[in-house]
C-alpha positions as CSV (number, residue, x, y, z in Angstrom):
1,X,0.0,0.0,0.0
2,X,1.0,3.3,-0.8
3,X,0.1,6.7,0.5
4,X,0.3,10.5,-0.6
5,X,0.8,13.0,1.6
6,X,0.7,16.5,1.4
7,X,2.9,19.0,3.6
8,X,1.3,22.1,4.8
9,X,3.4,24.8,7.1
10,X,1.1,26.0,9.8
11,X,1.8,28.5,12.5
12,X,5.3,26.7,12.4
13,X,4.2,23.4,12.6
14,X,4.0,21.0,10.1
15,X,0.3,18.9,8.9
16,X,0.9,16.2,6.8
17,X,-2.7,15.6,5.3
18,X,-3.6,12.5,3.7
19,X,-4.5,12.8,0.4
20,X,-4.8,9.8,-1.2
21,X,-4.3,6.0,0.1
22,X,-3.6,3.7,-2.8
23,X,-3.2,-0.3,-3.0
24,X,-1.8,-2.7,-5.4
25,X,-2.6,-6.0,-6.6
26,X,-1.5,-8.1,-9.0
27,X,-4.0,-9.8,-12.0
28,X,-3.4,-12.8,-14.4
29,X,-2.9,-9.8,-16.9
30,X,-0.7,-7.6,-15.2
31,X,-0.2,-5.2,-11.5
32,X,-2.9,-2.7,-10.7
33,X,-3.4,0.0,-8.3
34,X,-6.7,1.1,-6.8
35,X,-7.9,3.8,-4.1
36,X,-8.5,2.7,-0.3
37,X,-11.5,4.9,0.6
38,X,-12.7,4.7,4.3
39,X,-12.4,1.3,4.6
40,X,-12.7,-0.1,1.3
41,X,-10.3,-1.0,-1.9
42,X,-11.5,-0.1,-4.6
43,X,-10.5,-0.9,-8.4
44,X,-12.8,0.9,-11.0
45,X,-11.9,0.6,-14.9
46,X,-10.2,-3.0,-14.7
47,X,-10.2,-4.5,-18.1
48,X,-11.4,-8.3,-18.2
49,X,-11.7,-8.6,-21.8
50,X,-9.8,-7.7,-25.3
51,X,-10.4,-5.8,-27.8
52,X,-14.3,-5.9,-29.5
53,X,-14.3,-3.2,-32.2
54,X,-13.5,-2.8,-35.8
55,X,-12.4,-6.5,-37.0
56,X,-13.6,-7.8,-33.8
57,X,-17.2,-6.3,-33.6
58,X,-19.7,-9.0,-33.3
59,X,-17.3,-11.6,-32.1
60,X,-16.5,-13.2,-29.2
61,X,-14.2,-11.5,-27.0
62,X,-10.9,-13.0,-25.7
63,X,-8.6,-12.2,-23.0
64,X,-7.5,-8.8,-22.4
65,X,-4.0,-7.6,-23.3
66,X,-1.0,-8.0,-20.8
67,X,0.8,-4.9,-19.6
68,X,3.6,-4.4,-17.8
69,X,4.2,-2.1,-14.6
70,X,1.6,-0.9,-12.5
71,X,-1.6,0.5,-14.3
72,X,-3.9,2.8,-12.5
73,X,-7.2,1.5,-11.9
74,X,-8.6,4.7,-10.5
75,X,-11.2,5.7,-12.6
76,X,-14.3,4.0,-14.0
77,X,-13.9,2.2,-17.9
78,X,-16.3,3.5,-20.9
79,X,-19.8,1.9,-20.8
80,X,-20.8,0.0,-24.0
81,X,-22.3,2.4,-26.6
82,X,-25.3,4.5,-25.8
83,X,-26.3,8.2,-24.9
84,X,-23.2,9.7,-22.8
85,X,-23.8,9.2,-19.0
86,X,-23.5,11.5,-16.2
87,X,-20.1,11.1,-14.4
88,X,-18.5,8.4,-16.8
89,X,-16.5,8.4,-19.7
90,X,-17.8,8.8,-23.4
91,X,-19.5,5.4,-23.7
92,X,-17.1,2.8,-26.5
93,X,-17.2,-0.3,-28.1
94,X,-14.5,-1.3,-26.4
95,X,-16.1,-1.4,-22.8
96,X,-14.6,-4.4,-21.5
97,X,-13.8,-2.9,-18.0
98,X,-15.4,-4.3,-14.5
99,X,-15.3,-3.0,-10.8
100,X,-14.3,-4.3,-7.5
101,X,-14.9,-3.1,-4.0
102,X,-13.2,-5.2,-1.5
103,X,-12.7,-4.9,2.0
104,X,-9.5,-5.9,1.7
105,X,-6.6,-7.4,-0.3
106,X,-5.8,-9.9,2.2
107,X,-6.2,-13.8,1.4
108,X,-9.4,-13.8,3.3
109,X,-12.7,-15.9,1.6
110,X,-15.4,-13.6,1.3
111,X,-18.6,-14.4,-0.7
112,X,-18.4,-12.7,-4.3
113,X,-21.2,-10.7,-5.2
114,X,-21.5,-10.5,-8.9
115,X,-23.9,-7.9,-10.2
116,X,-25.0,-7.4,-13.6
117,X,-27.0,-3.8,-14.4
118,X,-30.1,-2.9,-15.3
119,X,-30.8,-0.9,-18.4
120,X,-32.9,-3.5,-20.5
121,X,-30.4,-4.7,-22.7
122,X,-29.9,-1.6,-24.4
123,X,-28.2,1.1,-21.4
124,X,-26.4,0.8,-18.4
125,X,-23.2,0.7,-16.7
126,X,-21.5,-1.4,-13.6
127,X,-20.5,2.2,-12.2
128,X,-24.5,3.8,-11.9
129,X,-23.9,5.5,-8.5
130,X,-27.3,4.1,-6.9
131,X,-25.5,0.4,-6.7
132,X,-21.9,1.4,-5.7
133,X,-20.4,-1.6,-3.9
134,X,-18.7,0.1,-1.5
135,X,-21.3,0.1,1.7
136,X,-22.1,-3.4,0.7
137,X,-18.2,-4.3,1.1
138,X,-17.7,-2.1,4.3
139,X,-20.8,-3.2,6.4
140,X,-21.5,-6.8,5.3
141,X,-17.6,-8.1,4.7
142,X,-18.3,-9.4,1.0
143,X,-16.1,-8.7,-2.3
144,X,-18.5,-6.6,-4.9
145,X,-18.1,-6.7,-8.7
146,X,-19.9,-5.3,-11.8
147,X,-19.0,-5.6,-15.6
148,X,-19.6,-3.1,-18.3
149,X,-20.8,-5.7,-21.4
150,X,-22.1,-5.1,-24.9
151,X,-25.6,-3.6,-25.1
152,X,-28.4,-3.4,-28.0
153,X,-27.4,-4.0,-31.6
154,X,-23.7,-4.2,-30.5
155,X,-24.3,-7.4,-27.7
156,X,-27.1,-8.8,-29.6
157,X,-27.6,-8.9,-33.1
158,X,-28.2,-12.3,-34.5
159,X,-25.9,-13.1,-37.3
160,X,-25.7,-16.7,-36.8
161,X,-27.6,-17.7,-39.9
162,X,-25.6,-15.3,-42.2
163,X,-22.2,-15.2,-41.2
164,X,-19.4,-17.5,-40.5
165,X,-18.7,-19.6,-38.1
166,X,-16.5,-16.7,-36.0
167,X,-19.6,-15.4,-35.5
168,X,-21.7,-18.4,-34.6
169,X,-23.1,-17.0,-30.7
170,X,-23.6,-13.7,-32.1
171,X,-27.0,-13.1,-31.0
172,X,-25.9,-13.4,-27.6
173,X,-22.6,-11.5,-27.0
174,X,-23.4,-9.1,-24.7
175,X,-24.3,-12.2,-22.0
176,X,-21.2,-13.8,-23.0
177,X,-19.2,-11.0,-21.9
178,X,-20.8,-11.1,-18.2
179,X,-19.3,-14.6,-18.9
180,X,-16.2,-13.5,-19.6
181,X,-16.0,-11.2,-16.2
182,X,-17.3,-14.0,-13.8
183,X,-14.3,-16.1,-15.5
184,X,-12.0,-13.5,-14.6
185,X,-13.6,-13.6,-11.1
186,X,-12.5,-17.0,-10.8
187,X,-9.0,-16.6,-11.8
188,X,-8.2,-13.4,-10.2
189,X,-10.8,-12.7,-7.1
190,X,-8.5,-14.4,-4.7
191,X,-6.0,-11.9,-4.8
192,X,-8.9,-9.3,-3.8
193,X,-9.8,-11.5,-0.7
194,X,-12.7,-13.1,-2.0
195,X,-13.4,-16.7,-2.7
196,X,-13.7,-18.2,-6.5
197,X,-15.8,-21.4,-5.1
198,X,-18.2,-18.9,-3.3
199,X,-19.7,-16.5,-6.1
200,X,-23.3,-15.3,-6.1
201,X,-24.8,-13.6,-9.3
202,X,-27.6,-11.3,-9.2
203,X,-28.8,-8.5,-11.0
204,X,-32.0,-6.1,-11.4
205,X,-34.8,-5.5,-14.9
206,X,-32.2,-6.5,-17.6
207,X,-30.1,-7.3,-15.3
208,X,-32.4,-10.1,-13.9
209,X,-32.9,-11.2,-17.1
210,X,-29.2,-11.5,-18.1
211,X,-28.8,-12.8,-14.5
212,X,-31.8,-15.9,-15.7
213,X,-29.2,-16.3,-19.1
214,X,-25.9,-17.0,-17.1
215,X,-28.3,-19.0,-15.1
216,X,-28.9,-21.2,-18.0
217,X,-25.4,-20.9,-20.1
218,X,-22.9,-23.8,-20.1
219,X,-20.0,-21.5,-20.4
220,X,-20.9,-19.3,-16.9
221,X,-22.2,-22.7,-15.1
222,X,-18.8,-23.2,-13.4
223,X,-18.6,-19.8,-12.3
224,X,-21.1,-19.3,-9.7
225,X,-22.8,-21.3,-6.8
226,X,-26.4,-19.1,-6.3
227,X,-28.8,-16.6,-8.2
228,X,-31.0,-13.6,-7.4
229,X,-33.3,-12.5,-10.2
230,X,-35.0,-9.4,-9.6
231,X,-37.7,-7.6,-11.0
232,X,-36.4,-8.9,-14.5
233,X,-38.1,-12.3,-14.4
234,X,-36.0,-14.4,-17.4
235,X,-38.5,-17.0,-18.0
236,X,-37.9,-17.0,-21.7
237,X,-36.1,-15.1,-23.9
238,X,-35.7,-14.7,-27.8
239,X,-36.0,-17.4,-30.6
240,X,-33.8,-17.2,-33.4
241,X,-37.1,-16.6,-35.5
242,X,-37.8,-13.3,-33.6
243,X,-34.2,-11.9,-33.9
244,X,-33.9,-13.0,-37.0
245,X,-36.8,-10.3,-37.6
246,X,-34.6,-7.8,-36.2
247,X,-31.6,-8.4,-38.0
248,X,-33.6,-8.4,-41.3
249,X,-34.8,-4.6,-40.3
250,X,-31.9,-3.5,-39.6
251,X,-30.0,-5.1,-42.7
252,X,-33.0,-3.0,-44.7
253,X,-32.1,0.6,-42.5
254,X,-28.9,0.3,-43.9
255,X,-29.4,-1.2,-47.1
256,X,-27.1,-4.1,-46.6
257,X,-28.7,-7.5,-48.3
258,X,-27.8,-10.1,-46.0
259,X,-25.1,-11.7,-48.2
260,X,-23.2,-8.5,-47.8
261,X,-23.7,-8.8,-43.8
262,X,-19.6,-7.8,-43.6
263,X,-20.4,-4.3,-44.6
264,X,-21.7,-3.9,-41.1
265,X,-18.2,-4.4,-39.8
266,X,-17.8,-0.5,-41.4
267,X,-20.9,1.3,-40.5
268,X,-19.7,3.6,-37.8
269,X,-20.8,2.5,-34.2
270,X,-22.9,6.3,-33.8
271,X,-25.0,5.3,-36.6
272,X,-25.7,1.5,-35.3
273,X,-26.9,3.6,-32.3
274,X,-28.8,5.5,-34.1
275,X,-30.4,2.6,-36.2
276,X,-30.8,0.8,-32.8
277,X,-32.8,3.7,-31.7
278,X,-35.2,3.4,-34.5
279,X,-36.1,-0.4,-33.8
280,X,-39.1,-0.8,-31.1
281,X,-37.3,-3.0,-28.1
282,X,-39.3,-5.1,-25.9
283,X,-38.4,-6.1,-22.6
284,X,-37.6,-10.3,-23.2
285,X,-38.3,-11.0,-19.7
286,X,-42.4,-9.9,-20.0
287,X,-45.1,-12.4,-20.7
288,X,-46.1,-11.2,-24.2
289,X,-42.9,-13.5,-25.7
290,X,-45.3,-16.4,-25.1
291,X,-46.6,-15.0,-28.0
292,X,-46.4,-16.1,-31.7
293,X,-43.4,-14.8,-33.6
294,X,-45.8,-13.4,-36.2
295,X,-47.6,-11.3,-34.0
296,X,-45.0,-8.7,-33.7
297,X,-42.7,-7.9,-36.8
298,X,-39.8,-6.7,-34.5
299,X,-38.9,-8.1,-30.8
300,X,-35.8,-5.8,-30.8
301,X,-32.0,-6.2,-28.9
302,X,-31.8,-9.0,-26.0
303,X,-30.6,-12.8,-25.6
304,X,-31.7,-15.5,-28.0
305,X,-32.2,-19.3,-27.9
306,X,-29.5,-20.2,-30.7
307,X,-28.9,-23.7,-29.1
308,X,-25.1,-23.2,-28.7
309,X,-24.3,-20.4,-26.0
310,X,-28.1,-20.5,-24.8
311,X,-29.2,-23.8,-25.5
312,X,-32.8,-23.5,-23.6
313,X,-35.0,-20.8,-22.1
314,X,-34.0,-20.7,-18.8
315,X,-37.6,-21.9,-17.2
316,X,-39.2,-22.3,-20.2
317,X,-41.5,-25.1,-20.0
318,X,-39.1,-26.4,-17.0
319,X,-36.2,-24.6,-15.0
320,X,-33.3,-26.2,-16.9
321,X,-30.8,-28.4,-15.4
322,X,-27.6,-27.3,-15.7
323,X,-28.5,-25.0,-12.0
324,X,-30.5,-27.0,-10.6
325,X,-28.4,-27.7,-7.3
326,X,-28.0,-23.7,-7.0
327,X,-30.5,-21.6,-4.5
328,X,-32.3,-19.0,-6.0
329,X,-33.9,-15.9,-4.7
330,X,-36.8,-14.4,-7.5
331,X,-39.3,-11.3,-6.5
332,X,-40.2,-7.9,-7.4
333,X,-41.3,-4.8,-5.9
334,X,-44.9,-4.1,-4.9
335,X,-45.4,-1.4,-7.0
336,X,-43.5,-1.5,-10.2
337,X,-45.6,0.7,-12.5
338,X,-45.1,3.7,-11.2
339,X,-41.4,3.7,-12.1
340,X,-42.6,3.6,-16.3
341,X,-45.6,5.8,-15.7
342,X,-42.8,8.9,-13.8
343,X,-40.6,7.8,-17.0
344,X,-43.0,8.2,-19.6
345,X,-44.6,11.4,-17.3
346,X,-48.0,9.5,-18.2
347,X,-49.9,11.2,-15.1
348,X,-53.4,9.5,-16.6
349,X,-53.9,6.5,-14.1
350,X,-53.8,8.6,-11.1
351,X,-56.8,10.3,-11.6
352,X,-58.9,7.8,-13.5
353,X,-62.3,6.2,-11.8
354,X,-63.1,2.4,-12.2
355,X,-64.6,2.2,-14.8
356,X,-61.6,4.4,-16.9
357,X,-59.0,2.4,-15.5
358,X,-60.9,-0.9,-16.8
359,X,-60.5,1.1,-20.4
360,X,-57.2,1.6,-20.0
361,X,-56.6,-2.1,-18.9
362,X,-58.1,-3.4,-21.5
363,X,-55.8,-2.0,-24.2
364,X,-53.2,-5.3,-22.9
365,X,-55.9,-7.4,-21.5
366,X,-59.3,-6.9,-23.8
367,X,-62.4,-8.8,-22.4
368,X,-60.3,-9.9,-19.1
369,X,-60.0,-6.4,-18.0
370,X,-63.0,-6.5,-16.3
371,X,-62.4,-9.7,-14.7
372,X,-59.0,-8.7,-13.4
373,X,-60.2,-5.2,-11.9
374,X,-63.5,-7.0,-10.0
375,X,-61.1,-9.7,-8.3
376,X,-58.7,-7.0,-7.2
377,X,-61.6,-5.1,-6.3
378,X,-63.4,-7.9,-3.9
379,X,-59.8,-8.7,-2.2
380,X,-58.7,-5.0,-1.6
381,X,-62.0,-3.2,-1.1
382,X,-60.2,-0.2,0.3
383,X,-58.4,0.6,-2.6
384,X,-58.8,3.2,-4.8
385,X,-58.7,2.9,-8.7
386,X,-55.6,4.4,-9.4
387,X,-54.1,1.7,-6.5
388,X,-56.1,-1.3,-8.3
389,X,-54.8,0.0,-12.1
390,X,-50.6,-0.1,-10.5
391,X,-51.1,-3.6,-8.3
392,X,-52.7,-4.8,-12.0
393,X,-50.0,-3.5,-13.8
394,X,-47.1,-4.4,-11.6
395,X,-47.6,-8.0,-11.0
396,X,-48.2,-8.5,-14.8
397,X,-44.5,-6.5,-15.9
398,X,-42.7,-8.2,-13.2
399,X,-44.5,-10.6,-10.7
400,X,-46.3,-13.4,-12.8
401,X,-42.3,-14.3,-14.1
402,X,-41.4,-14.2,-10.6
403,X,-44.1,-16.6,-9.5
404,X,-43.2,-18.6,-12.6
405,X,-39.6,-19.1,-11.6
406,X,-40.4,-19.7,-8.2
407,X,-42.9,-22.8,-9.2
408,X,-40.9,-24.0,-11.8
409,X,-37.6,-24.4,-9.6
410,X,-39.6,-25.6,-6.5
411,X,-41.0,-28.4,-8.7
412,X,-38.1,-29.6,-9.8
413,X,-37.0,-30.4,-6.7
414,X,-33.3,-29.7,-6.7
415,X,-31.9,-26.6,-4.4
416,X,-34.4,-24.2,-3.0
417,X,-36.2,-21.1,-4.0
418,X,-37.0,-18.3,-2.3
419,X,-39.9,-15.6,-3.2
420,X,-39.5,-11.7,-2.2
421,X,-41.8,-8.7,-2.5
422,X,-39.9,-5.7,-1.8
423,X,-42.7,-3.5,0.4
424,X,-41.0,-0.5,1.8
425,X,-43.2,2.6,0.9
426,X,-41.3,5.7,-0.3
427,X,-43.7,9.2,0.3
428,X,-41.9,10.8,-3.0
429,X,-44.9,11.7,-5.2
430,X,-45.2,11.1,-8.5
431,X,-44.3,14.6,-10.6
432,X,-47.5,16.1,-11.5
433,X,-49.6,13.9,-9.3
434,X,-50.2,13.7,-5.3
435,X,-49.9,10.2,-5.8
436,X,-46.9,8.7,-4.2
437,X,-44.2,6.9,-5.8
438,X,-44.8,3.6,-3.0
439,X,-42.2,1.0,-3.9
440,X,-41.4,1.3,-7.4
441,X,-39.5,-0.3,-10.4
442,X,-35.4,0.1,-9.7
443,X,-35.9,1.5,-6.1
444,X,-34.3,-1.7,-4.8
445,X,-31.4,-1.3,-5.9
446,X,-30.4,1.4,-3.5
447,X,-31.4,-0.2,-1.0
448,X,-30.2,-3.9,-1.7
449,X,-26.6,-1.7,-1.8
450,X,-27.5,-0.6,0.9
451,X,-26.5,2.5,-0.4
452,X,-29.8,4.1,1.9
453,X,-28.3,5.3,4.9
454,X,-28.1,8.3,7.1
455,X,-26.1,11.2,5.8
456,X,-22.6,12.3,7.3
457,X,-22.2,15.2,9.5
458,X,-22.6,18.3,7.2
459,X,-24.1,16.4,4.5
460,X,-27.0,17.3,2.8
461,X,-29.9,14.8,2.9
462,X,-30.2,12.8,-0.3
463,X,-33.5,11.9,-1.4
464,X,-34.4,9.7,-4.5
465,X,-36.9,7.0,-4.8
466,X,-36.5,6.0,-1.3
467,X,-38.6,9.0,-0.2
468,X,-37.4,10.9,2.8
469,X,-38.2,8.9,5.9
470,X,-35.9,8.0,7.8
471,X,-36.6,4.0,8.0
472,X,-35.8,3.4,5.1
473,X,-32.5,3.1,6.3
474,X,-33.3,0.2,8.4
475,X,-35.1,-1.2,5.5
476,X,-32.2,-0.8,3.6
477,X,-30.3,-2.7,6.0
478,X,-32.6,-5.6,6.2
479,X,-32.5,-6.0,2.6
480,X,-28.7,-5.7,2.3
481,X,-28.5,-8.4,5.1
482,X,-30.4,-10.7,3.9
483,X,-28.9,-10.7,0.5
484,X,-25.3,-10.8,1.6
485,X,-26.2,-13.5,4.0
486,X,-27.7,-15.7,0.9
487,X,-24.6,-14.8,-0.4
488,X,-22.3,-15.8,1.9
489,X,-24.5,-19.3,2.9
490,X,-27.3,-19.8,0.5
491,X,-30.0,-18.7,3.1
492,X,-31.2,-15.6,3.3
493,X,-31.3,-13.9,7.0
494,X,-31.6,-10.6,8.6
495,X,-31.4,-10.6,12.4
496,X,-34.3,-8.5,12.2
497,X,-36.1,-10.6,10.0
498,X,-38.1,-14.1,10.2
499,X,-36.9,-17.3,9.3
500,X,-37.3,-17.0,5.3
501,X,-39.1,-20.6,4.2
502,X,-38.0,-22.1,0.9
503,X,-40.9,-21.9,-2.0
504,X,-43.2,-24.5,-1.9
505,X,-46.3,-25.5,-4.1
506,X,-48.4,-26.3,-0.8
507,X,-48.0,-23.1,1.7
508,X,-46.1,-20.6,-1.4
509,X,-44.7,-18.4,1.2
510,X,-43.5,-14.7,0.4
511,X,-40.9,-12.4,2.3
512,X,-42.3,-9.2,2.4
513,X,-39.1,-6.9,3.0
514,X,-39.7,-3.6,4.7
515,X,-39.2,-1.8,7.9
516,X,-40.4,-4.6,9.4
517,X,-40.4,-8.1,7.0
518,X,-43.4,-10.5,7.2
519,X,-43.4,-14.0,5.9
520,X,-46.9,-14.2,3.8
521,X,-48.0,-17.8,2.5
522,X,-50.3,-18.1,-0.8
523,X,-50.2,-14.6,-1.1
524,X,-52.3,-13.3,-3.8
525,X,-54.3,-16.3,-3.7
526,X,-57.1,-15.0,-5.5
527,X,-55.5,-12.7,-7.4
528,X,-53.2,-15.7,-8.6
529,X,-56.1,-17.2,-9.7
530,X,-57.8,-15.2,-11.8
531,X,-54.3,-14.5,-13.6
532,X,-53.9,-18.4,-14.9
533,X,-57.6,-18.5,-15.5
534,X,-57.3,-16.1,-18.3
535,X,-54.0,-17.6,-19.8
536,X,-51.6,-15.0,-17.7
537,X,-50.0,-17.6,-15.4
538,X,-48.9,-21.0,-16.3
539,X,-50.6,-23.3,-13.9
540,X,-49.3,-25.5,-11.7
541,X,-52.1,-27.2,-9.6
């Protein structure tokens, strides 16, 4: 370790001031030096990965290059291509670069908690401030890591059928990167204090659902020992009939015919993104991919079923195989909508009656609307219809998946399965409504980081989706605890929690995490019902 001091004369004494404290540690690749910051090492920027532009777009990446001497780790590494983000470099196609925050470089086994970001599969980064490792390193004693990876038309465009065998896998780069990084967690992670044999992966919206993909790839399977999917419920992802659709559109936006395909090796990567831009992207982890290909022309960027790197959907019809003697925790938070409707400013719901909000549900659900609304209606006769219109629309983005996973992997009978709903309330309203934000899409991940916690003397209170009371800090905590706990043993526990019971098909109990968590069985009962009575929910009684 290394530190910087500054002298300052004062009043004929001499201050040293420390400035910066740095630390070293070697790679399979070559030294590097990282930051100690109030207890914590941290090494942003580190590249796990070689080179994946001009001759090497659209292929596989390999290693990353060898360097001699020390290289400075300091700063965070260019995020795969997309608008420019606040606080990181100018995003690249060479994004290769991953983040660790350790407690310390010291031989010690800590669980490895691998994190893959959300974003769909189109933006993101493994520096987005909200899910900084650093208070998950300090307070729970765990080793924190996130990739940058390819996104969109650069990490997912199917070429298999056109190209050569180079780029056989195509369709599912970006996944294979996150690949890549969890191998160089195996081969490097010691010398960070964590343990290679001990590695959880989990991740949040795309994230989940690239976290379901590793869960089901050969080529990550030796990599990690349990899964948390969260709010991004993988239960299926693309066939190579519905990227195939996508590739064709945007062969035709650039006026390539497919036997020239190579030509896309010279289309600048700014107007990819701007041909990306122009092709509708639907979330693969919501139910409408049960669908029929020919419903939808264009599926847009995400993971695909080529039957090399993803050989099967990942619970789709069963949970596959390959996992099935890793735990799993699956859930989402209670009030998902409201995250899309603040991003979209749609203000609409919040002020519709009954009847209006049965209109508006039946643009997804047609003649089932009605059904939907009157059960929600009978089992929470308190609520009001702008409350009935977001627990509708939240379970179907994000909870029927959930449940789906959770059955599926219960009844095959192999490690357990654990079901969450995050519950913690958050008073921030809605812009332009007085409605409030409760516990929407994406406000986990703060607290999961436990990145919620009391400001520092002379700090200024922060305030984000969490709200502004002040127990959300111990909900934070509880939520931090139990993860790095499931981590660290393959339980989940919280001292201030219940005993969390593994999934089961007879008493389906539910972790309610809040201020207070609750252990619910069947929950949703009716609700449940209703859902696989229309077609929503595949059954399982």
């Amino acid at each position: 370790m290394a530190t910087a001091i500054a002298t300052i004369p004062l009043s004929g004494w001499t201050y040293s001031k420390r400035e910066e404290e740095y630390i070293t540690s070697d790679t399979l690749y070559g030294k590097i030096r990282g930051q100690r910051v109030e207890g914590v090492n941290i090494f942003k920027g580190v590249p796990y990965g070689g080179k994946i532009s001009g001759t090497n777009r659209f292929k596989k990446a390999g290693p990353p290059e060898s360097w001699t001497g020390v290289r400075d780790t300091l700063e965070l590494g260019a995020p795969a291509i997309q608008n420019p983000r606040r606080g990181e470099p100018e995003p690249s196609e060479d994004c290769l670069f991953l983040n660790v925050w350790t407690p310390a470089n010291d031989g010690k086994k800590r669980a490895v908690m691998f994190y893959s970001h959300g974003g769909g599969y189109v933006n993101g980064s493994g520096g987005s401030g909200g899910q900084d490792g650093a208070n998950l390193a300090r307070n729970f004693d765990v080793v924190v890591v996130q990739t940058n990876h390819r996104l969109g038309l650069l990490g997912f465009l199917y070429l298999d059928e056109i190209a050569g065998e180079e780029y056989q896998g195509s369709g599912n780069r970006g996944v294979q990167d996150i690949a890549l990084g969890l191998k160089w967690v195996h081969e490097n992670i010691a010398n960070f204090g964590g343990d290679p044999d001990n590695v959880m992966i989990f991740g949040e919206s795309g994230g989940g659902g690239k976290t379901a993909c590793l869960y089901a790839m050969p080529e990550a399977a030796p990599y990690f020992n349990k899964t948390s999917i969260e709010s991004g419920p993988g239960v299926r992802m693309l066939s190579k009939e519905q990227a195939k659709k996508t590739t064709d559109a945007v062969l035709k936006a650039l006026n390539i015919a497919p036997e020239n395909w190579k030509e896309l090796l010279e289309v600048p990567a700014s107007k990819l993104f701007e041909i990306q831009n122009s092709i509708p992207n639907v979330p693969p982890f919501q139910p409408q991919f049960l669908g029929n290909p020919q419903d939808n022309p264009i599926w847009g960027f995400g993971p695909v079923i080529d039957g090399k790197v993803l050989p099967h959907h990942p619970f789709d019809p069963k949970a596959v195989e390959i996992s099935k003697n890793k735990p799993l925790l699956v859930g989402w938070n209670e009030d998902e909508y409201n995250f899309f409707a603040w991003q979209r400013r749609d203000t609409a719901p919040y002020s519709m009656n009954f009847e209006q909000i049965t209109e508006r549900l039946a643009e997804s659900f047609g003649e089932d609307a009605t059904k939907l609304v009157e059960t929600y209606r009978k089992v929470n006769p308190q609520a009001s219809a702008p409350d009935i219109f977001v627990a509708i629309s939240s379970i179907n983005m994000m909870g029927l998946g959930s449940i789906e996973i959770a059955e599926k992997k219960a009844i095959q009978g192999g490690a357990p399965v654990y079901l969450y709903n995050f519950g913690y309330k958050s008073d921030m309203k809605i812009p332009g409504t007085d409605y409030e934000m409760g516990t929407p899409h994406a406000m986990d991940i703060s607290f999961k980081f436990n990145n919620e916690v009391p400001p520092k003397e002379g700090e200024a209170p922060r305030m984000g989706f969490g709200g502004s009371k002040p127990d959300r800090f111990h909900a934070s905590h509880n939520f931090a605890e139990l993860w790095t706990n499931f981590a660290k043993t393959g339980i989940p526990s919280a001292k201030d929690a219940p005993a969390w019971p593994a999934y089961n098909l007879e008493t389906r109990p539910t972790l309610r995490i809040d201020v207070k968590c609750e252990v619910i069985e069947d929950r949703f009962h009716e609700e449940l019902q209703t859902w696989r009575e229309i077609g929503k929910l595949v059954s399982t009684n």
